[in-house]
ZASE-483288 format. One record per residue: x, y, z of N, C-alpha, C, O, CB in turn; residue number from 1; chain. Coordinates in steps of 0.05 Angstrom, whole numbers. Glycine has a CB too. Layout:
     npx     npy     npz    capx    capy    capz     cpx     cpy     cpz     opx     opy     opz    cbpx    cbpy    cbpz  num  chaine
       X       Y       Z       X       Y       Z       X       Y       Z       X       Y       Z       X       Y       Z  NUM       A
...
REM end
This chain:
     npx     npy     npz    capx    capy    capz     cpx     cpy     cpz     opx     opy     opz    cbpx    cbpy    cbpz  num  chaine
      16     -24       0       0       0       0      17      25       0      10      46     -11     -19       0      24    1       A
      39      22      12      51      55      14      66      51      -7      67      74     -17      69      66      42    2       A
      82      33     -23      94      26     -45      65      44     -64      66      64     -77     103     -12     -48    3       A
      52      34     -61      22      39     -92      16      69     -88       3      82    -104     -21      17     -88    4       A
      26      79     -67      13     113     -55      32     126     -61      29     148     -72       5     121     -20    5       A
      59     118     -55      86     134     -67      87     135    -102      89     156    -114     116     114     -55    6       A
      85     112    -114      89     108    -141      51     126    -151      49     138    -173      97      64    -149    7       A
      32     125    -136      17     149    -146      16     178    -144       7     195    -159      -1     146    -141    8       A
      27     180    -122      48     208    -115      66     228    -130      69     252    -133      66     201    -101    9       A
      75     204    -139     101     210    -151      87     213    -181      92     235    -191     126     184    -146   10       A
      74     200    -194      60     201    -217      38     225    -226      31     231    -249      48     178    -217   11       A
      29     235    -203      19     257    -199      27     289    -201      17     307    -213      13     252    -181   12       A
      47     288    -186      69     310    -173      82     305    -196      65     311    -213      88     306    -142   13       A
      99     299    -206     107     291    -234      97     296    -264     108     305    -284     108     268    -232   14       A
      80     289    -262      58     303    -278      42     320    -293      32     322    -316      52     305    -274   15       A
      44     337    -260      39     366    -271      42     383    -268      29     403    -263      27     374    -272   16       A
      86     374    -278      94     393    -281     109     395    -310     119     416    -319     106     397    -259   17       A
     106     366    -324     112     361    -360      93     335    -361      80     328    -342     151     352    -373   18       A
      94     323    -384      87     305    -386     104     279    -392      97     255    -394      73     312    -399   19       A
     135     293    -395     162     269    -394     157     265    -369     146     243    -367     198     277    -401   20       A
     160     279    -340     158     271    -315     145     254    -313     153     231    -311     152     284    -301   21       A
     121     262    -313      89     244    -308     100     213    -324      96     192    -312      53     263    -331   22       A
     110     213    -345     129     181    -355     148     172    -341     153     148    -340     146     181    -383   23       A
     165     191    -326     178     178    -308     173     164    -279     185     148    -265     192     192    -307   24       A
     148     179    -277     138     171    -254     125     137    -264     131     115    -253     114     197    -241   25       A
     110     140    -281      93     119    -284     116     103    -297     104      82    -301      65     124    -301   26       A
     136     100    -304     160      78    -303     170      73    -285     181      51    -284     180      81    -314   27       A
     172      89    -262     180      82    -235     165      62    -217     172      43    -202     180     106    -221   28       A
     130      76    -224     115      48    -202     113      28    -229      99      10    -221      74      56    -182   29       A
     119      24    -248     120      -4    -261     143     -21    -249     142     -42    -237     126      -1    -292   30       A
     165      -4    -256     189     -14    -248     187     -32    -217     190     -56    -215     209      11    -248   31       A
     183     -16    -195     169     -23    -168     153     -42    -175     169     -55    -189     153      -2    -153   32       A
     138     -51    -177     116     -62    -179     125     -96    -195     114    -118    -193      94     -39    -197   33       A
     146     -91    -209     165    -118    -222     181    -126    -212     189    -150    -213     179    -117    -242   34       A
     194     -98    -193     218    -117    -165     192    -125    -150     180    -143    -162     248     -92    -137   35       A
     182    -117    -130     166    -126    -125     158    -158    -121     164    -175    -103     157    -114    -138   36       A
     138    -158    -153     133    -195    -155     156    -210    -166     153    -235    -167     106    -205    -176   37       A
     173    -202    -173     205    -216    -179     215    -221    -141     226    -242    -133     234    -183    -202   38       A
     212    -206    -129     217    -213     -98     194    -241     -96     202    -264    -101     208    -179     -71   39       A
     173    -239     -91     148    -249     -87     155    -282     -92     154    -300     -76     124    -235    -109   40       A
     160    -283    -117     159    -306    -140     191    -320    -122     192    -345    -120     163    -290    -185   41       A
     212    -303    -113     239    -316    -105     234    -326     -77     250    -341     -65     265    -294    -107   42       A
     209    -316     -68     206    -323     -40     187    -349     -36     183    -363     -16     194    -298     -25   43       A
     178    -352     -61     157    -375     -67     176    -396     -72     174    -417     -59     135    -371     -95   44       A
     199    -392     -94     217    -417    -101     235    -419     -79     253    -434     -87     234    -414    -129   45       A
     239    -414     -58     260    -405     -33     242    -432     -18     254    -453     -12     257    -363     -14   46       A
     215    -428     -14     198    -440      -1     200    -474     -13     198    -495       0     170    -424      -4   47       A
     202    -471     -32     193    -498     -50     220    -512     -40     220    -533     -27     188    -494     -91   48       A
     244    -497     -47     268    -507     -48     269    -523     -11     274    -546      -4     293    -478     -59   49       A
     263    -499       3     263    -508      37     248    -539      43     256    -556      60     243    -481      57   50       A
     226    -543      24     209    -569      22     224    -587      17     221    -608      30     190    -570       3   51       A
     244    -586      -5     262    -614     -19     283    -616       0     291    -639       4     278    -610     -52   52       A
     298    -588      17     315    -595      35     307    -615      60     318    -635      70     324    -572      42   53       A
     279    -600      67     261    -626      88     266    -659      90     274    -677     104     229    -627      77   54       A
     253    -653      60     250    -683      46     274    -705      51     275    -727      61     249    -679      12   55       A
     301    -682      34     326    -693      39     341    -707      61     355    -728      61     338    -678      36   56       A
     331    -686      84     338    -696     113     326    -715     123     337    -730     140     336    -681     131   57       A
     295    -718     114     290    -736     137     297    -761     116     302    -783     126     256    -733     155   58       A
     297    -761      96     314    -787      78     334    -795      93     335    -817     103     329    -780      49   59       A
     353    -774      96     381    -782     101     382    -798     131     393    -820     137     400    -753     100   60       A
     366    -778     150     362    -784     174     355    -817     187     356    -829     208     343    -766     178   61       A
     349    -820     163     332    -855     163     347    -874     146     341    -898     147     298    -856     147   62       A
     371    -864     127     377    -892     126     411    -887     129     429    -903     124     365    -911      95   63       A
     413    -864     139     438    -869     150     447    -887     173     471    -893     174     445    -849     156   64       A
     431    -898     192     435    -911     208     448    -942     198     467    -952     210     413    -909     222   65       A
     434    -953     177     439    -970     162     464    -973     136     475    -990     122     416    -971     157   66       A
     464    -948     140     492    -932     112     501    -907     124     486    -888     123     477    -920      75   67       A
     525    -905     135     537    -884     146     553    -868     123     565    -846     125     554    -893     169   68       A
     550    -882     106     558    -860      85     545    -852      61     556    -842      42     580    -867      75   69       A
     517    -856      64     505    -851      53     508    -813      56     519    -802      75     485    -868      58   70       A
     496    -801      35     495    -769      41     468    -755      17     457    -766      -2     533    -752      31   71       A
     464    -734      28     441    -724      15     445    -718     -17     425    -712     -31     434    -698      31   72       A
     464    -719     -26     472    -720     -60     469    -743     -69     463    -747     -92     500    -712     -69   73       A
     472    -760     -55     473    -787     -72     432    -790     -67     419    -799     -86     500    -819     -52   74       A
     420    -785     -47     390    -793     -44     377    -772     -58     353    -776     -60     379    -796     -14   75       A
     384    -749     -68     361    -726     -85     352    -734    -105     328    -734    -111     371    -700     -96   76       A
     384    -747    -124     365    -752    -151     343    -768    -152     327    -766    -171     379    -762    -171   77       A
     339    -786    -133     320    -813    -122     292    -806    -119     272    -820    -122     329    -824     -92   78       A
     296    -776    -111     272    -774     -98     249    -764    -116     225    -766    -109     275    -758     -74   79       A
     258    -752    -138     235    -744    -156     216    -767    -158     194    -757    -163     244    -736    -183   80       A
     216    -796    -157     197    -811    -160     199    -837    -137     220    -849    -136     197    -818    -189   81       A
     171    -844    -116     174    -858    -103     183    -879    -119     207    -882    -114     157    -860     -88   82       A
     175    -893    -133     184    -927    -148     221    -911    -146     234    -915    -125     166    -938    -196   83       A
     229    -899    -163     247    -898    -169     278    -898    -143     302    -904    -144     241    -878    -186   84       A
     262    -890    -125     271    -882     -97     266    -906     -86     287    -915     -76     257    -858     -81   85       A
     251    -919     -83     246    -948     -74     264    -968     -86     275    -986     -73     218    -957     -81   86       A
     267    -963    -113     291    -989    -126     313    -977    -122     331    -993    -128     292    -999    -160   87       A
     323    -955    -114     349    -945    -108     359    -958     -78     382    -965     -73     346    -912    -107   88       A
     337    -960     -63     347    -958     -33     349    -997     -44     362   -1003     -24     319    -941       2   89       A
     346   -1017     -54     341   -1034     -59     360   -1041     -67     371   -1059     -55     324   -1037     -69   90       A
     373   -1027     -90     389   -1035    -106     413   -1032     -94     432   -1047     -99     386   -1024    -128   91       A
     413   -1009     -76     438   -1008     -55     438   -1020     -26     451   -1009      -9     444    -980     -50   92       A
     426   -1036     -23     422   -1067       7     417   -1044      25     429   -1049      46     461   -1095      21   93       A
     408   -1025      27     400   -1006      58     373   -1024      67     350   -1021      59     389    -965      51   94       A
     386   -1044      87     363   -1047     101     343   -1032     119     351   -1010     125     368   -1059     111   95       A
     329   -1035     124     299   -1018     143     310   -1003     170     313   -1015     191     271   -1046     157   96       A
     314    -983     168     320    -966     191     309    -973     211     287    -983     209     313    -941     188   97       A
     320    -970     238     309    -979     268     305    -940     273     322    -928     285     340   -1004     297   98       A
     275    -925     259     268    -903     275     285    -897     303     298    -913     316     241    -908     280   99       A
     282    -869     310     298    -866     334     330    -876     332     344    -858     342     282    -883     355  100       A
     341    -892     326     373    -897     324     393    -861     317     384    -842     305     378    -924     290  101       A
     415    -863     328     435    -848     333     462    -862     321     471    -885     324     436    -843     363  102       A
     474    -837     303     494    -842     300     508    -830     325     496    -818     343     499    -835     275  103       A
     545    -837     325     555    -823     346     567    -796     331     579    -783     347     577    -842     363  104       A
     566    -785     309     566    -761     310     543    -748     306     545    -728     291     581    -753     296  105       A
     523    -753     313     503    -739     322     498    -720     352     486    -699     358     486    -757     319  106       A
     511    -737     363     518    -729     401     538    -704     396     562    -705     392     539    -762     424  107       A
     523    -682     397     541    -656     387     566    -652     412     561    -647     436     517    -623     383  108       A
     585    -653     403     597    -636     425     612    -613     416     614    -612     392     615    -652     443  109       A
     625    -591     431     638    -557     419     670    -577     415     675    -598     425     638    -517     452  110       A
     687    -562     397     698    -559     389     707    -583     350     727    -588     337     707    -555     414  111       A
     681    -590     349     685    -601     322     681    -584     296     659    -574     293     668    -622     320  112       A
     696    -580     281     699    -569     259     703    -571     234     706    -594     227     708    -560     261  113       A
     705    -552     212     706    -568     192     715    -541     159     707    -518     158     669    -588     194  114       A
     729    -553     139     736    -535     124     722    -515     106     715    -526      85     748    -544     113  115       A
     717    -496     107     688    -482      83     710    -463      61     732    -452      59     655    -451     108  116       A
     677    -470      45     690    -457      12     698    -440      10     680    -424      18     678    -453     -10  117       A
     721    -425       2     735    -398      -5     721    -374      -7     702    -388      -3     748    -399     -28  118       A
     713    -354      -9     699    -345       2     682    -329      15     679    -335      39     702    -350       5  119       A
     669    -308       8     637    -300      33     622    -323      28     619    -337       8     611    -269      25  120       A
     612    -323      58     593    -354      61     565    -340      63     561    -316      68     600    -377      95  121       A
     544    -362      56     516    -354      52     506    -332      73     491    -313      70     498    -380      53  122       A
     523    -346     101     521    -326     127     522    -296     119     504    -279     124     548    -331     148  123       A
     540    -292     108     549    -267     104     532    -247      93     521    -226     101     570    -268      89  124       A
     533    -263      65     506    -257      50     487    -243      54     480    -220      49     494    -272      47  125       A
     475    -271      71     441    -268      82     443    -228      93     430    -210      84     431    -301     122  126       A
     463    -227     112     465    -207     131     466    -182     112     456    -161     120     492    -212     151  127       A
     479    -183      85     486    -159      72     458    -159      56     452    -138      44     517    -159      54  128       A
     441    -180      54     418    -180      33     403    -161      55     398    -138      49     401    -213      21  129       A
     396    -173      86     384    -164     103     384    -127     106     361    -120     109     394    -181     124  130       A
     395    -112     107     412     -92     113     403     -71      87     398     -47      88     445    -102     114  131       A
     403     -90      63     393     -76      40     365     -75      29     358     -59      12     405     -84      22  132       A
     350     -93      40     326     -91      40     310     -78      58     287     -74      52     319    -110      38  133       A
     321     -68      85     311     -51     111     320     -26      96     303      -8      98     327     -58     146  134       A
     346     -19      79     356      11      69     335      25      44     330      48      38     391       5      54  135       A
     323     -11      30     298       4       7     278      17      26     269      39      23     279     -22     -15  136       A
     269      -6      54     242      -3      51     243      24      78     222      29      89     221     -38      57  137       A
     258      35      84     266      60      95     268      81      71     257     103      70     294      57     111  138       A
     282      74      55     278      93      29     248      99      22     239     122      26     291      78       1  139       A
     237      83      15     212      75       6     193      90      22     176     105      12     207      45       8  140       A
     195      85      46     173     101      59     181     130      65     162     145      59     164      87      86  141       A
     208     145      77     217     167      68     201     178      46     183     194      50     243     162      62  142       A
     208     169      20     198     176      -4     155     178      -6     138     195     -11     215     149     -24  143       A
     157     160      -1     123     165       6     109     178      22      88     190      15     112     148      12  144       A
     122     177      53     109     203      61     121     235      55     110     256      62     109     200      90  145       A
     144     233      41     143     273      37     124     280       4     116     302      -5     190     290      30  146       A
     121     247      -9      97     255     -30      67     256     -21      48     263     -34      98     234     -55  147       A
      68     245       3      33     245      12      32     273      25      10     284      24      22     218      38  148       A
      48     283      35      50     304      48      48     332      37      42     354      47      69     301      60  149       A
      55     326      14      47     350     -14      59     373      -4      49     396      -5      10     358     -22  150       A
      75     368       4      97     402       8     111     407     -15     128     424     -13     126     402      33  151       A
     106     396     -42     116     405     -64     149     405     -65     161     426     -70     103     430     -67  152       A
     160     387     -60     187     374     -67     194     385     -88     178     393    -104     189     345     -71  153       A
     226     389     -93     231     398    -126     230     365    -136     229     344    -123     268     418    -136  154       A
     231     373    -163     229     352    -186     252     326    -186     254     303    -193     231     368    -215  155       A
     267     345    -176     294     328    -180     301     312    -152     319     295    -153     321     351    -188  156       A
     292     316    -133     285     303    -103     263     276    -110     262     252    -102     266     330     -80  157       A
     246     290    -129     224     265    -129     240     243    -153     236     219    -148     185     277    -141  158       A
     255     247    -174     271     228    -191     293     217    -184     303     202    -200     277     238    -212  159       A
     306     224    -156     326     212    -142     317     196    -124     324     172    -125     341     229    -130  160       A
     302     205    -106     287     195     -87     275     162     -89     276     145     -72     266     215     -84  161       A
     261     160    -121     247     143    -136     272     128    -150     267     105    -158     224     159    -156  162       A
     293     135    -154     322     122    -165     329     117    -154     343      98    -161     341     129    -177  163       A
     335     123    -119     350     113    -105     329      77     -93     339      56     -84     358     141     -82  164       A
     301      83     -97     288      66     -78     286      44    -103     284      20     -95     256      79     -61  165       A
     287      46    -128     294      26    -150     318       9    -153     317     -14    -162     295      38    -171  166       A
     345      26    -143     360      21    -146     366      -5    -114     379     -26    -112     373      46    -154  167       A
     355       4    -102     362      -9     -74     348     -31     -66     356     -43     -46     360       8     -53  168       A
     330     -38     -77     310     -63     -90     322     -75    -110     324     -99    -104     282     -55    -101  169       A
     330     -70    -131     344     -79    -148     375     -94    -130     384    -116    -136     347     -54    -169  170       A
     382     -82    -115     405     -94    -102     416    -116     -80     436    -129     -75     413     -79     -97  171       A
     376    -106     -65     366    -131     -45     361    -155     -66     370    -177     -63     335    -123     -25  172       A
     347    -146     -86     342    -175     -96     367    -196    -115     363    -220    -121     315    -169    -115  173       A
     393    -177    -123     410    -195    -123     427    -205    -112     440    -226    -118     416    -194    -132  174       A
     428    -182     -84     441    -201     -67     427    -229     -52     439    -244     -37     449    -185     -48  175       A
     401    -232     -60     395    -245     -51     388    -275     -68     374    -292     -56     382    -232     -40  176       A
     395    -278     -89     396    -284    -117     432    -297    -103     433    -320     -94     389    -253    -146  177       A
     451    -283    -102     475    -289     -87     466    -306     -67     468    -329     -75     490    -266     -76  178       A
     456    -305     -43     443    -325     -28     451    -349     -30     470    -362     -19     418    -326     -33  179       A
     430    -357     -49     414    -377     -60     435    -394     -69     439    -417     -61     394    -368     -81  180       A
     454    -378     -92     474    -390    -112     491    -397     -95     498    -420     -99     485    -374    -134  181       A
     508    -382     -69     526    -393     -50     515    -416     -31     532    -432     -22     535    -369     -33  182       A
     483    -420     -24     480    -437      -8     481    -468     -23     488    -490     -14     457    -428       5  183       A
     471    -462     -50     473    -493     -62     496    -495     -68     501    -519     -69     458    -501     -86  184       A
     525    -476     -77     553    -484     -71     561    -503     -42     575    -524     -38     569    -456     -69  185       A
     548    -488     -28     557    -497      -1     534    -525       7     543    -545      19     555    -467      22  186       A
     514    -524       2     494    -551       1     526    -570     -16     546    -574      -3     452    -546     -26  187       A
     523    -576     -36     539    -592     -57     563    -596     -39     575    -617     -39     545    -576     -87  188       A
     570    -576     -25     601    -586     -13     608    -590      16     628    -586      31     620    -565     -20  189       A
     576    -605      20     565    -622      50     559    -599      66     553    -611      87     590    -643      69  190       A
     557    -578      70     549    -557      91     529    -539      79     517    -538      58     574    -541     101  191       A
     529    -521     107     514    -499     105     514    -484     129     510    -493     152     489    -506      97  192       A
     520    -454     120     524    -423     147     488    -416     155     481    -402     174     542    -381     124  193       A
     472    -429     138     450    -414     146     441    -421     165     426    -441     161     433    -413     132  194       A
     442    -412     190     432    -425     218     407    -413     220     399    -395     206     449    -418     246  195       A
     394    -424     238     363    -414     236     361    -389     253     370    -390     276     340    -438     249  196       A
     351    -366     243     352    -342     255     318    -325     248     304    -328     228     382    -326     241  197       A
     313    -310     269     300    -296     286     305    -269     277     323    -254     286     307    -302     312  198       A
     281    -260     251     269    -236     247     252    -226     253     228    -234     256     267    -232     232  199       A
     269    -193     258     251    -175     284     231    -175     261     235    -185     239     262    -139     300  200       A
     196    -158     274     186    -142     260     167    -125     291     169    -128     315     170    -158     231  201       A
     148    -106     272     134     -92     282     128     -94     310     118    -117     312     118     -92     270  202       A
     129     -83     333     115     -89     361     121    -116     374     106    -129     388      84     -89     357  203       A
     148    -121     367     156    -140     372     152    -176     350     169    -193     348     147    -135     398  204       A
     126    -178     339     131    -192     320     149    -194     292     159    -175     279     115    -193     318  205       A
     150    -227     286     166    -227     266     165    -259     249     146    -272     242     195    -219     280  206       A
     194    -263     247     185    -288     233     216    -304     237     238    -295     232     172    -282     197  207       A
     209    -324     245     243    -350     233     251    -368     212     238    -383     197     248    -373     248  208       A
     268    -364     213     279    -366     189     286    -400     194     310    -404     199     306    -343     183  209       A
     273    -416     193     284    -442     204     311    -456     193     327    -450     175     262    -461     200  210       A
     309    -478     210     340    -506     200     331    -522     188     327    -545     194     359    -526     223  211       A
     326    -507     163     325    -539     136     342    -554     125     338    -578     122     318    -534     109  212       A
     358    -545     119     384    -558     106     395    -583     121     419    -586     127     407    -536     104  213       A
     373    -602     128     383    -622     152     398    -643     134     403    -663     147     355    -637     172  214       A
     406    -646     105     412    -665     100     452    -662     100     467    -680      92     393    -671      74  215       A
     459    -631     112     485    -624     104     488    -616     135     468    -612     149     490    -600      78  216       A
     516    -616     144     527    -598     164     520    -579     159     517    -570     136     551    -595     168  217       A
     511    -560     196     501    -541     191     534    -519     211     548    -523     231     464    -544     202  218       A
     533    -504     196     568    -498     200     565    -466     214     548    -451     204     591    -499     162  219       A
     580    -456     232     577    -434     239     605    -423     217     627    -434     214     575    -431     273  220       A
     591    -391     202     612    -387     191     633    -368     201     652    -362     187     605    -382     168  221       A
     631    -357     227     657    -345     245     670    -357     252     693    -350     249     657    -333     266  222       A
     665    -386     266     681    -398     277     693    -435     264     708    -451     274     668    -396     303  223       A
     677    -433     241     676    -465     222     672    -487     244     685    -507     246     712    -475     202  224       A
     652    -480     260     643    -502     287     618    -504     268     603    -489     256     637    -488     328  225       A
     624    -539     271     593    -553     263     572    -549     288     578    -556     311     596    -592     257  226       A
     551    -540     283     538    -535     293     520    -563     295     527    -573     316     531    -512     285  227       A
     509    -574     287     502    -598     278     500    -614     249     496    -606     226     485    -598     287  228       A
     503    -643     263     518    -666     229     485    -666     219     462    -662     227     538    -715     238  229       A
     500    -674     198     478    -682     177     465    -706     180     476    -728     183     488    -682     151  230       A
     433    -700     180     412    -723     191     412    -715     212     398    -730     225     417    -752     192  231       A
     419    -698     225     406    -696     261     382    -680     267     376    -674     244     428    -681     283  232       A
     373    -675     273     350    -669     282     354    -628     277     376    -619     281     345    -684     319  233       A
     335    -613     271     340    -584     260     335    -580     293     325    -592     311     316    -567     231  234       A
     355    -545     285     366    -547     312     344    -508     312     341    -493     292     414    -553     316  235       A
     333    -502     341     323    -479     344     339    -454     343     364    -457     341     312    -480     365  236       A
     328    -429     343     345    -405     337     362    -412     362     386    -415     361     330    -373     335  237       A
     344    -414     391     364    -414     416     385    -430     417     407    -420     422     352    -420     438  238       A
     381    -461     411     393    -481     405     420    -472     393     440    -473     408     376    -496     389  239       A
     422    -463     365     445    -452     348     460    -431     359     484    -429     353     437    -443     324  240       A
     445    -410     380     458    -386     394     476    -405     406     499    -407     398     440    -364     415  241       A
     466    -421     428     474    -435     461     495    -441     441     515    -426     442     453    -465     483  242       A
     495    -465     417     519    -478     413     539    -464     407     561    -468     417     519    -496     397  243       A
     534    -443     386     554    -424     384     576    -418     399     600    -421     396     547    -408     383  244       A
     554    -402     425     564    -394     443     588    -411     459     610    -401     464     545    -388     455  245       A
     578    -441     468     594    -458     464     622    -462     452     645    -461     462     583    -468     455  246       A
     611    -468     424     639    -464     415     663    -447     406     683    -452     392     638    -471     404  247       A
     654    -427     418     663    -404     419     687    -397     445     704    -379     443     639    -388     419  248       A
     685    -410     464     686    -405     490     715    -419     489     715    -438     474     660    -417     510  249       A
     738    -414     503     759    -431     502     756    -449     517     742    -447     537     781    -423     506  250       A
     770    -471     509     767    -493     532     790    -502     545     788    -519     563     755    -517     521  251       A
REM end
């Protein structure tokens, strides 16, 4: 809504003062309006992708007990079709999981570690995507209330203003596009920085970011402490703080 009130604002005030303006404005809320459902649509495939990581883990979780070296790359391609996934686990003697069973690196303890890819890690990322999407949507509303407010801005305030909040959407959404592309580097090369983390919002609500990636080490990327092995059980925001903290601590 304040995105649709700024980009009519702006189309307005713009307007009538040429009629190239008034085009720039109305390219601006198009433009908006395409980052926008281009965000929308990445947050939908983000979701889908979090589903197959599910899937992956609790695969892995179940017949590793029976195959300790089994790993979540070798069980993905399997899974697009039950038959096909069924003659796989067949064809490779994994007998019937005993539910509940423990490996012994599952029994987390602090100081285990492990090597990560060269490098900003997804961690990093996430944090710089984060940072740039709070800088649009501060832009964004800035920009919308001094156009609702009709104090008559110069022209060139309202085409910066509207360039800067394009531009900074445009930059959340590839860094976050980066994300994605570093986390399946790092999926593929047995791990993952994305620990499950705890976004603020409004009046204290918000949202978490959960521990999907259960079929890989889940790796802290300050300190390359496994946070927890792959197949273990997804671990809570508190959970990942405590261990951290943990392994952080000299011993």
């Amino acid at each position: 809504m304040v995105a649709a009130a700024a980009c009519g604002s702006l189309v307005r005030s713009t307007g009538s003062g040429s009629g190239s303006l008034g085009a720039v404005g109305t390219v601006f809320g198009t433009v908006v309006i395409a980052l926008v459902g281009i965000i929308v649509a990445m947050s939908f495939a983000v979701q889908l992708r979090r589903l197959r990581f599910l899937i992956e883990g609790a695969a892995l979780s179940v017949l590793l007990p029976d195959n300790p070296t089994v790993t979540a790359a070798a069980i993905a391609p399997h899974l697009r079709s039950p038959d096909d996934y069924d003659r796989w686990v067949r064809n490779e003697g994994i007998r019937p999981a005993v539910f509940g069973a423990r490996l012994p690196q599952w029994r987390w303890s602090a100081g285990m570690t492990r090597e990560l890819l060269p490098g900003t890690t997804a961690a990093g990322l996430r944090r710089f995507a984060g940072i740039t999407v709070n800088a649009a949507v501060i832009a964004l509303v800035g920009l919308a209330v001094v156009l609702l407010l009709d104090h008559g801005p110069a022209v060139a305030f309202r085409i910066v203003g509207g360039a800067a909040v394009v531009a900074l959407l445009s930059a959340a959404g590839v860094v976050r596009m980066a994300v994605e592309v570093r986390a399946s580097a790092e999926y593929r090369a047995g791990y993952t920085t994305l620990t499950p983390m705890r976004h603020a919002g409004l009046r204290g609500s918000g949202w978490t970011e959960p521990d999907v990636r259960l079929g890989v080490d889940l790796v802290d990327a300050s300190t390359h402490a496994i946070l927890r092995a792959a197949g273990a059980r997804a671990l809570t925001v508190d959970e990942a703080r405590q261990r951290r903290r943990m392994s952080a601590t000299p011993r």
